[in-house]
C-alpha positions as a LaTeX table, in Angstrom:
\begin{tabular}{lrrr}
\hline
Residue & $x$ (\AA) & $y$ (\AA) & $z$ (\AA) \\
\hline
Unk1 & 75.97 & 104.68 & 171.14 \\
Unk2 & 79.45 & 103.61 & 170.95 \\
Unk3 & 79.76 & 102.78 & 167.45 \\
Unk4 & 78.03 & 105.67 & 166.13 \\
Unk5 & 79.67 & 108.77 & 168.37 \\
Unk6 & 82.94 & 107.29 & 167.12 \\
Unk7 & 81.87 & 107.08 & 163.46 \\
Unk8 & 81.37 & 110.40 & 163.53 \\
Unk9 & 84.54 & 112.04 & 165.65 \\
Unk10 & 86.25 & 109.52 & 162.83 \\
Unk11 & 84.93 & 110.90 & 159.59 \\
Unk12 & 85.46 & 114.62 & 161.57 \\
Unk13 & 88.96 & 113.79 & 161.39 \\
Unk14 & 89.40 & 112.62 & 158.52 \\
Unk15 & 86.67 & 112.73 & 155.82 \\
Unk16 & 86.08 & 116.46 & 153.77 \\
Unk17 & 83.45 & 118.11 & 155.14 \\
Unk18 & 80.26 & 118.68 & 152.60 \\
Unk19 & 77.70 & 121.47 & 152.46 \\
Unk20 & 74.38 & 120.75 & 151.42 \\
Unk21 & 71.82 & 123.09 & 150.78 \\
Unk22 & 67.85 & 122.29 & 151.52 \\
Unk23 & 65.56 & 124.92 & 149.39 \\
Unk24 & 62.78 & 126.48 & 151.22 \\
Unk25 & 60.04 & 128.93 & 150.49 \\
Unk26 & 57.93 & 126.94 & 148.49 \\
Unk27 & 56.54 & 124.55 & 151.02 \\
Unk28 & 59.38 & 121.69 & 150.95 \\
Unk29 & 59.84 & 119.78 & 153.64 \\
Unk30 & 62.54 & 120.59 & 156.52 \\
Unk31 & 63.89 & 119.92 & 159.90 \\
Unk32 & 62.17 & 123.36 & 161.51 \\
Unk33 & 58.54 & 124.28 & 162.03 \\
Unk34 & 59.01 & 127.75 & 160.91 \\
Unk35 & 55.55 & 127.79 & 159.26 \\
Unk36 & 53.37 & 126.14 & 162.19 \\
Unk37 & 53.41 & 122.72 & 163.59 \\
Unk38 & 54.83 & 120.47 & 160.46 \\
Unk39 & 52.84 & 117.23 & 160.10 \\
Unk40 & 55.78 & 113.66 & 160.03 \\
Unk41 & 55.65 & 113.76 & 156.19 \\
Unk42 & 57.00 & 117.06 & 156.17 \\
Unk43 & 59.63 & 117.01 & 158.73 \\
Unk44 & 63.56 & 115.83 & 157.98 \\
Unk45 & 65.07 & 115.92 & 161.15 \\
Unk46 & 66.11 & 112.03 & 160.41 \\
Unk47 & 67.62 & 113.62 & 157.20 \\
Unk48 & 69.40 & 116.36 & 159.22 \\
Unk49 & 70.85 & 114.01 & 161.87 \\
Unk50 & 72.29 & 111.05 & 159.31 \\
Unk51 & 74.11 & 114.21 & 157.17 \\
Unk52 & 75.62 & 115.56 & 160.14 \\
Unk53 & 76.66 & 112.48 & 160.80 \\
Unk54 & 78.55 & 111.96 & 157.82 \\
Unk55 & 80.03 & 115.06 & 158.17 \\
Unk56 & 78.27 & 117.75 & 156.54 \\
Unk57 & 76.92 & 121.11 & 156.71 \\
Unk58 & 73.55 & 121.66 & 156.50 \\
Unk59 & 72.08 & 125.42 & 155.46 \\
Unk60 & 68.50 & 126.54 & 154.30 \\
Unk61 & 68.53 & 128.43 & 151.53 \\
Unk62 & 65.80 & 131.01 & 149.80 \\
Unk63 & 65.74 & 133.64 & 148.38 \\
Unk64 & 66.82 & 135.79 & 151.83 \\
Unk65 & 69.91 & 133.60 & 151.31 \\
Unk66 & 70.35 & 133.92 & 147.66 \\
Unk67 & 68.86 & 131.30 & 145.98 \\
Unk68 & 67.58 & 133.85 & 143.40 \\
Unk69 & 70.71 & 135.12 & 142.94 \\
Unk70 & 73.12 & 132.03 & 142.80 \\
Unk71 & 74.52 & 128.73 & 144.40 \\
Unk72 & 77.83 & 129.49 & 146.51 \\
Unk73 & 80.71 & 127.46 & 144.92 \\
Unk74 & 81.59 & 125.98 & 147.79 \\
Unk75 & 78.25 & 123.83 & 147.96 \\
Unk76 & 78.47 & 120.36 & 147.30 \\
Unk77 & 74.58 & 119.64 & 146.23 \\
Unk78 & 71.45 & 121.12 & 146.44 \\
Unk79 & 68.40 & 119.13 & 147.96 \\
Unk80 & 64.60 & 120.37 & 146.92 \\
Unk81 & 62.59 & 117.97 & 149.46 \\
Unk82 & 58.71 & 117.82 & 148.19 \\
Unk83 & 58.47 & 121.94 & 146.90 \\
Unk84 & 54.04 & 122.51 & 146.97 \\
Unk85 & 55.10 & 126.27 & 145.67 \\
Unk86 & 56.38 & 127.38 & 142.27 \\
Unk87 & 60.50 & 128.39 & 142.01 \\
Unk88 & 60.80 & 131.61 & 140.82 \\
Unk89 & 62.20 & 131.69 & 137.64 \\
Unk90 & 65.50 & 133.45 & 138.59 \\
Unk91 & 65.96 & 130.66 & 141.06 \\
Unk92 & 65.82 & 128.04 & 138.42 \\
Unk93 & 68.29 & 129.63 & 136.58 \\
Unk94 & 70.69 & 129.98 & 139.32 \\
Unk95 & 70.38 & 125.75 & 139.56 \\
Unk96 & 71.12 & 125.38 & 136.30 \\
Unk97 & 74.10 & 127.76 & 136.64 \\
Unk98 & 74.95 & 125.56 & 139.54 \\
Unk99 & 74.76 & 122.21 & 137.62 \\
Unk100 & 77.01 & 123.89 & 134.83 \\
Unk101 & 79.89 & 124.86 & 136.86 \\
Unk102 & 79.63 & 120.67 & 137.76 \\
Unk103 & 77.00 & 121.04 & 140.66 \\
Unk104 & 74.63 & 118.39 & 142.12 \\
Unk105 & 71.04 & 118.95 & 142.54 \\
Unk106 & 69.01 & 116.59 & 144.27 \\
Unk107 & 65.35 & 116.48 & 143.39 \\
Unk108 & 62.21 & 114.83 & 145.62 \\
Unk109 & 58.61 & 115.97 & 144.03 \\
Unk110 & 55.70 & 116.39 & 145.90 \\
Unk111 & 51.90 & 115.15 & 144.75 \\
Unk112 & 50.71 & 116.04 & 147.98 \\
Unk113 & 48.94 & 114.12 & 150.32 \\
Unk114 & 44.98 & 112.11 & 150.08 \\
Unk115 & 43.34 & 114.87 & 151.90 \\
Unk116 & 45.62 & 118.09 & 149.87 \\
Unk117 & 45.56 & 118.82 & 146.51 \\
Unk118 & 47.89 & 122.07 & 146.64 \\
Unk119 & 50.98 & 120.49 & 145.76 \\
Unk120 & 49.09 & 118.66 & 142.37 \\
Unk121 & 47.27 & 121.65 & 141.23 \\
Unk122 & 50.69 & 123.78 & 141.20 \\
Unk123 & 52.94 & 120.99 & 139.68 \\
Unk124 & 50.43 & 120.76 & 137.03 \\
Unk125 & 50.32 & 124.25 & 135.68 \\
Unk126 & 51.75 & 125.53 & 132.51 \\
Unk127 & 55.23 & 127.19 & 132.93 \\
Unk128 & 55.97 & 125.64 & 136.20 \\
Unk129 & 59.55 & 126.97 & 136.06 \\
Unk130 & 61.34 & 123.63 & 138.18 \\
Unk131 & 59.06 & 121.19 & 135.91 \\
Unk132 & 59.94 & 123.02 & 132.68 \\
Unk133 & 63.69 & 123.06 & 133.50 \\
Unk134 & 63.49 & 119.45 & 134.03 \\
Unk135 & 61.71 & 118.27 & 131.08 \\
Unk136 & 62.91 & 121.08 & 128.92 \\
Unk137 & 66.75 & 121.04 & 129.63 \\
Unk138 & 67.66 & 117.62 & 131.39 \\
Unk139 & 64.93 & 115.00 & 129.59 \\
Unk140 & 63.00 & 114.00 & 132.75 \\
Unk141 & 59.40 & 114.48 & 132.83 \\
Unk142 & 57.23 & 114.08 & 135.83 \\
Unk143 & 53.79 & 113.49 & 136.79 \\
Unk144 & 52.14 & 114.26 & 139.86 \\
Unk145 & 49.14 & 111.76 & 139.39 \\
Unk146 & 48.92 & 109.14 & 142.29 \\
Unk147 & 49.96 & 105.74 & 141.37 \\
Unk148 & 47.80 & 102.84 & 142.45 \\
Unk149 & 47.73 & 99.35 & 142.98 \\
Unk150 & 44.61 & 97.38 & 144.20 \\
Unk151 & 47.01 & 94.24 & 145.20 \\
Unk152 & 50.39 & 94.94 & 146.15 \\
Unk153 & 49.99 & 97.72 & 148.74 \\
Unk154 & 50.68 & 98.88 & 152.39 \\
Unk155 & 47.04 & 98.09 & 154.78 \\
Unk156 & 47.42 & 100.89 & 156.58 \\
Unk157 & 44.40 & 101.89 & 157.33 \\
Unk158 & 42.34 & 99.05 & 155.23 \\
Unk159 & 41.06 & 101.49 & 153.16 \\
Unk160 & 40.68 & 102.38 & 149.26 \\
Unk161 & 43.46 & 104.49 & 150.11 \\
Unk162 & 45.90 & 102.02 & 151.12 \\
Unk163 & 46.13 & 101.48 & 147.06 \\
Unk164 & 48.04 & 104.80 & 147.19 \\
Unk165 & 50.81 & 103.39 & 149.61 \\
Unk166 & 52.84 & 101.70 & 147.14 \\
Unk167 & 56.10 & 99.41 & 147.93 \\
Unk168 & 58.61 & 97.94 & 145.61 \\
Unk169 & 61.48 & 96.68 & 145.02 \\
Unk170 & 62.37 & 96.79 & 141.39 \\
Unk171 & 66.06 & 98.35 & 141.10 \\
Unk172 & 68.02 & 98.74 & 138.28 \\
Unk173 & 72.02 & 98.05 & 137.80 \\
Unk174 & 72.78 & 101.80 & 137.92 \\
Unk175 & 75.79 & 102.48 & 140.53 \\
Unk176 & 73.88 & 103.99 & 142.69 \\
Unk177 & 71.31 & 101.53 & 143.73 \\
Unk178 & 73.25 & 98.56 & 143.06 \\
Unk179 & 73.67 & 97.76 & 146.79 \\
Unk180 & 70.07 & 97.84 & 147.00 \\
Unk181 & 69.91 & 96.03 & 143.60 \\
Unk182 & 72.08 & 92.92 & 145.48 \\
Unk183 & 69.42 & 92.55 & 148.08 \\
Unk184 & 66.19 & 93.06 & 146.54 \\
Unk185 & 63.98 & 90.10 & 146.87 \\
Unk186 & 64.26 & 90.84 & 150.62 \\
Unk187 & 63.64 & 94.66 & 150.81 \\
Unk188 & 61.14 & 97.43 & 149.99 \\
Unk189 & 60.95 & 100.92 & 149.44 \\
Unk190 & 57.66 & 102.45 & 150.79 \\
Unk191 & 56.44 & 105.39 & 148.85 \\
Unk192 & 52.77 & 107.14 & 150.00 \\
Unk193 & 51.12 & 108.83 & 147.19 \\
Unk194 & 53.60 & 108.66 & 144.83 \\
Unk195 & 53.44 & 110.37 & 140.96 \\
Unk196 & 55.58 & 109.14 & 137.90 \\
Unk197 & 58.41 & 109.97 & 135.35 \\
Unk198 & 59.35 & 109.54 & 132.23 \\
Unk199 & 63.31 & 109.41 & 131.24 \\
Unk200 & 65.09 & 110.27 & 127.78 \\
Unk201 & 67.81 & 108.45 & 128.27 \\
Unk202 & 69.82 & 110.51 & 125.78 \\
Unk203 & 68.40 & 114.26 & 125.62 \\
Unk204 & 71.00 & 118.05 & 125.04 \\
Unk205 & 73.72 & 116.48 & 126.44 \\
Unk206 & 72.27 & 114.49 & 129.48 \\
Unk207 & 72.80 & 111.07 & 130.25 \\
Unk208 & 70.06 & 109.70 & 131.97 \\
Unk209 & 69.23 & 106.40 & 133.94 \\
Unk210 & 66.24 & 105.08 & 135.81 \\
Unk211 & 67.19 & 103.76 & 138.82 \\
Unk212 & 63.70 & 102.55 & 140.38 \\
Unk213 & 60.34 & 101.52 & 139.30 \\
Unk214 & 57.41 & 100.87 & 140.65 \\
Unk215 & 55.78 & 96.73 & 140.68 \\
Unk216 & 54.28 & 95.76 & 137.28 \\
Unk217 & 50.41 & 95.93 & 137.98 \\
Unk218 & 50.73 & 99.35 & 139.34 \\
Unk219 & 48.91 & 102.56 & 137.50 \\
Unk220 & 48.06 & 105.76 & 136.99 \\
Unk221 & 44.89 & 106.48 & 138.91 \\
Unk222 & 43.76 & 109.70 & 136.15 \\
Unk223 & 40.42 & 109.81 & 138.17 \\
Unk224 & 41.43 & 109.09 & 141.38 \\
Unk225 & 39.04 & 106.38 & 142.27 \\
Unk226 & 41.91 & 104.11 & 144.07 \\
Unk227 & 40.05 & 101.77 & 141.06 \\
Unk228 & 41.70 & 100.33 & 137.49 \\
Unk229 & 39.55 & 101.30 & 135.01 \\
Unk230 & 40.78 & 99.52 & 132.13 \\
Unk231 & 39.69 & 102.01 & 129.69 \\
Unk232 & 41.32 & 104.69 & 130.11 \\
Unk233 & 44.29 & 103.33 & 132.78 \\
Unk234 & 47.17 & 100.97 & 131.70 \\
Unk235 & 48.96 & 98.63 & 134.24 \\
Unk236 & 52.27 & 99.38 & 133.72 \\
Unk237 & 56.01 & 99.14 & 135.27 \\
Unk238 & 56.31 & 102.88 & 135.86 \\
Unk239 & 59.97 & 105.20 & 136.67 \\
Unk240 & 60.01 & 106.29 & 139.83 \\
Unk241 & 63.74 & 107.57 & 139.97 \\
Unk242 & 66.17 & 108.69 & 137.37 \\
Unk243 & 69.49 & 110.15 & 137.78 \\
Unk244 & 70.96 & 112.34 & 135.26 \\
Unk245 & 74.86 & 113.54 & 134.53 \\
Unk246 & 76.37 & 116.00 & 131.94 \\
Unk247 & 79.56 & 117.67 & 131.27 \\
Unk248 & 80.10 & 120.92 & 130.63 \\
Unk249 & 83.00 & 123.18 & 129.73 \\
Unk250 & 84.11 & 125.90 & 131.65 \\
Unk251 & 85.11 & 129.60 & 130.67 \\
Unk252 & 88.74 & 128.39 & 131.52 \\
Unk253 & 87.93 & 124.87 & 129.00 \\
Unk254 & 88.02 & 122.80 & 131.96 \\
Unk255 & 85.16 & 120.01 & 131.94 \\
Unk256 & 82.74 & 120.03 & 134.67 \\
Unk257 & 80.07 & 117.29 & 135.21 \\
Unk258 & 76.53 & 118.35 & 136.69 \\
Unk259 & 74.70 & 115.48 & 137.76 \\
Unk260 & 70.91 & 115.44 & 138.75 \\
Unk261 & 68.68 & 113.30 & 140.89 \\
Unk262 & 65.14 & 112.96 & 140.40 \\
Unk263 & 62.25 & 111.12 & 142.43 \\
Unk264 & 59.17 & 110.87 & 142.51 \\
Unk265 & 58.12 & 111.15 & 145.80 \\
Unk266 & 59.26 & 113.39 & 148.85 \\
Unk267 & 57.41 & 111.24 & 151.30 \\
Unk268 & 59.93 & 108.08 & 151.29 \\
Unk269 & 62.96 & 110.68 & 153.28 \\
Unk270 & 60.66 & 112.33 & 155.56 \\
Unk271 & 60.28 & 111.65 & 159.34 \\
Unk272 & 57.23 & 109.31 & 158.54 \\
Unk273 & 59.65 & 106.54 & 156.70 \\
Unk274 & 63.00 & 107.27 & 156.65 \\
Unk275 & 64.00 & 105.25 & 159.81 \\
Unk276 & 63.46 & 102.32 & 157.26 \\
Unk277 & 67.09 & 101.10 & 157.01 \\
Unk278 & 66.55 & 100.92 & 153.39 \\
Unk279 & 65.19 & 103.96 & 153.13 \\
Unk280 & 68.40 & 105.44 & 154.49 \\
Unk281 & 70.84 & 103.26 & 152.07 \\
Unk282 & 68.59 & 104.54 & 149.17 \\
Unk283 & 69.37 & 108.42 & 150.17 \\
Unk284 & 72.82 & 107.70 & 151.02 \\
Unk285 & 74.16 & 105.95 & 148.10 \\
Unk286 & 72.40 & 108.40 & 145.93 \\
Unk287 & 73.70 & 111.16 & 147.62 \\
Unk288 & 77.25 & 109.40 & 146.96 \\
Unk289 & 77.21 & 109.20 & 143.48 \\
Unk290 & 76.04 & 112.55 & 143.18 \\
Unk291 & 79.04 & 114.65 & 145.00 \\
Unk292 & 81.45 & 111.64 & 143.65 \\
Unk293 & 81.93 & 110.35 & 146.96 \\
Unk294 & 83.09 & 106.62 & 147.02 \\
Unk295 & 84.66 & 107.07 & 150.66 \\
Unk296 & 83.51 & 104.65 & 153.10 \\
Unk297 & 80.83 & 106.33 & 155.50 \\
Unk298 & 79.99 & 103.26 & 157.70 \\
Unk299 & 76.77 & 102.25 & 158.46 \\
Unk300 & 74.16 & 104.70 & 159.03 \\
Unk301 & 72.45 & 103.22 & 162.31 \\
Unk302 & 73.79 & 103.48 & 165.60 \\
Unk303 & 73.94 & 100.36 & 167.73 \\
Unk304 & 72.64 & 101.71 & 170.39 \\
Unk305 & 71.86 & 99.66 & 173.49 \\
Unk306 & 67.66 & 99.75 & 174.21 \\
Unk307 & 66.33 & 100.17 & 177.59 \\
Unk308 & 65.10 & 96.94 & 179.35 \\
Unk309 & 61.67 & 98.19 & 180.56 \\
Unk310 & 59.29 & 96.44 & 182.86 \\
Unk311 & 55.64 & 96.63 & 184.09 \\
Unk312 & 54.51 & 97.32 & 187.81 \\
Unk313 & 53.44 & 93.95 & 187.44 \\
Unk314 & 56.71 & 92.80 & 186.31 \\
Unk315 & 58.71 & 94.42 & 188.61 \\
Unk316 & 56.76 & 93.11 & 191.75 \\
Unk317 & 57.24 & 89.60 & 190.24 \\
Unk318 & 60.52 & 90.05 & 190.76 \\
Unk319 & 61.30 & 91.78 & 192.84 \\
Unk320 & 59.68 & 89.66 & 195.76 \\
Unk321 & 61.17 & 86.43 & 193.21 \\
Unk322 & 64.53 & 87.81 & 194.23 \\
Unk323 & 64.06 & 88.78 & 197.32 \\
Unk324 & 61.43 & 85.22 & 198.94 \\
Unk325 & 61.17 & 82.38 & 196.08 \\
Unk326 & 64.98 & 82.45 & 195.54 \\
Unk327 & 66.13 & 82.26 & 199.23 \\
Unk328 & 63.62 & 79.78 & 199.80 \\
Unk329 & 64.55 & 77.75 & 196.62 \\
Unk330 & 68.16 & 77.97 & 198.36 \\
Unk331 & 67.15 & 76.39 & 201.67 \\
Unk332 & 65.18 & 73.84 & 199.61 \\
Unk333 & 68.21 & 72.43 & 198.36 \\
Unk334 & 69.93 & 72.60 & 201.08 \\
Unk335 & 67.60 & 70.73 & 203.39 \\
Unk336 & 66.91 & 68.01 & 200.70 \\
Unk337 & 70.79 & 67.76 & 200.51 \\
Unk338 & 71.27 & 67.30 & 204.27 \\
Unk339 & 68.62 & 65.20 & 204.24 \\
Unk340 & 69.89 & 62.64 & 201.80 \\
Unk341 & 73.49 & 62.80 & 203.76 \\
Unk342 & 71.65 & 61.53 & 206.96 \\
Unk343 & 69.98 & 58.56 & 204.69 \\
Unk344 & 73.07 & 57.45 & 203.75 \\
Unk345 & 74.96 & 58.12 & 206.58 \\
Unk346 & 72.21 & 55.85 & 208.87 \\
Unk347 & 72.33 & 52.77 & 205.71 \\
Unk348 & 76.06 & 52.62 & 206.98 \\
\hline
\end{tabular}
């Protein structure tokens, strides 16, 4: 572990420290099991370890911590990781605060898994305060029905629901997935259960970009049959992420830019898939160009050394290798080399 224990005394020493806040109360995702056992696609404990990593803070934060009341300044971005609960409104309000005093807010939605519909049925009421803010104030509009593909999917379990594990690679030439975007025809992002958005690129102020979208004979499955039905489903190349920026001016006329990052599934940076090297780049590079940071972090995987281990049977093989077929190998050679010196020395 070399390489990565002194990556991180390094940036200790001489990178800023960041503070990121995770939301919680509303079902997201996190590195505790504070509400019962968590299941791998709601656990972040990969997250957690690559941010300390890179040197920063980590801190939950509800409404016991404020999040109804308002962001602390000295956050760097906010991370909502697959919320299954409305926001309150106040809590809304206090993001948007956040993003106009030049705040980062990092979103991953939530369509909840084949066998759990909770997460769907909230995202699709009316007045879903998180949803509204989004499509009313940024431009970004998202929908929490699965996307399907009866080709180009994961065989998990060689089911109908397979067609719900999507891949792709289709990147755009935004900054922040143009490393990915250099390397595409040889890597994937995996997304399980995955919704949609739609992206104004120009909408009150907000720049937005998409950033990732899904393979081109992908849909919408509206009736959830893991089947195209041709009449009422279109295949489609659909947004998957978008990333959004805006300035702002301050009570003291200084500009301030808020930026905002949207995607469309919580899944892909949860304990289930983000040991994906690509996976991790995706996060990282996003994360970057939200808090402006274009420091070099080093690579995110450690080079750590893997344990050689052997079966019983292996380990008998040789051990009695070592310890009676290579001593008797030895005296083999040695007697057919004595041997051949008496030859010769009798043909003299």
């Amino acid at each position: 572990k070399l390489d990565a224990e002194f990556q991180k005394k390094f940036l200790e020493l001489t990178a800023k420290k960041k503070t990121a806040y995770f939301t919680r109360g509303h079902g997201e995702a996190s590195w505790s099991a504070t509400s019962g056992e968590r299941s791998r696609e709601k656990f972040l404990r990969g997250i957690e370890q690559i941010l300390r990593s890179q040197n920063y803070n980590l801190r939950q934060f509800g409404v016991a911590e404020g999040s109804a009341t308002d962001v602390p300044d000295e956050v760097d971005v906010v991370v909502v990781a697959g919320p299954t609960r409305p926001f309150q409104q106040e809590e809304v309000d206090a993001l948007l605060r956040f993003l106009r005093r030049g705040g980062s807010v990092m979103l991953f939605l939530d369509s909840g898994k084949a066998d759990d519909t909770s997460a769907e049925v909230v995202l699709e009421e009316e007045g879903q305060p998180l949803l509204t803010m989004l499509e009313k104030e940024v431009g970004i509009t998202y929908d929490p029905t699965p996307m399907a593909n009866e080709k180009d999917h994961i065989n998990a379990n060689r089911g109908q629901a397979d067609r719900w594990f999507l891949y792709t690679n289709i990147f755009t030439s935004h900054e922040s997935v143009s490393r990915l975007s250099r390397h595409e025809e040889r890597i994937n992002l995996m997304l399980l259960r995955t919704g949609h958005l739609t992206v104004k690129p120009e909408f009150n102020g907000w720049k937005n970009f998409e950033t990732v979208r899904s393979l081109a004979n992908s849909f919408v499955d509206k009736n959830k049959n893991f089947t195209f039905d041709k009449d009422s489903e279109k295949k489609d190349t659909y947004t998957l992420g978008a990333v959004g920026k805006k300035e702002f001016k301050g009570e003291d006329g200084a500009a301030r830019t808020g930026h905002i990052f949207v995607f469309a599934d919580s899944t892909m940076i949860t304990d289930l898939l983000i040991q994906m090297p690509v996976h991790q780049v995706f996060f990282f590079e996003s994360l970057k160009w939200l808090v402006g940071d274009t420091d070099f972090g080093g690579e995110l995987s450690s080079e750590e050394d893997v344990k050689i281990i052997h079966s019983k049977k292996e380990n008998n093989f040789l051990f009695f290798g070592m310890i009676v077929v290579m001593p008797l190998f030895v005296l083999g050679i040695g007697f057919l080399g004595t041997m051949g010196g008496r030859r010769k020395a009798r043909g003299q």
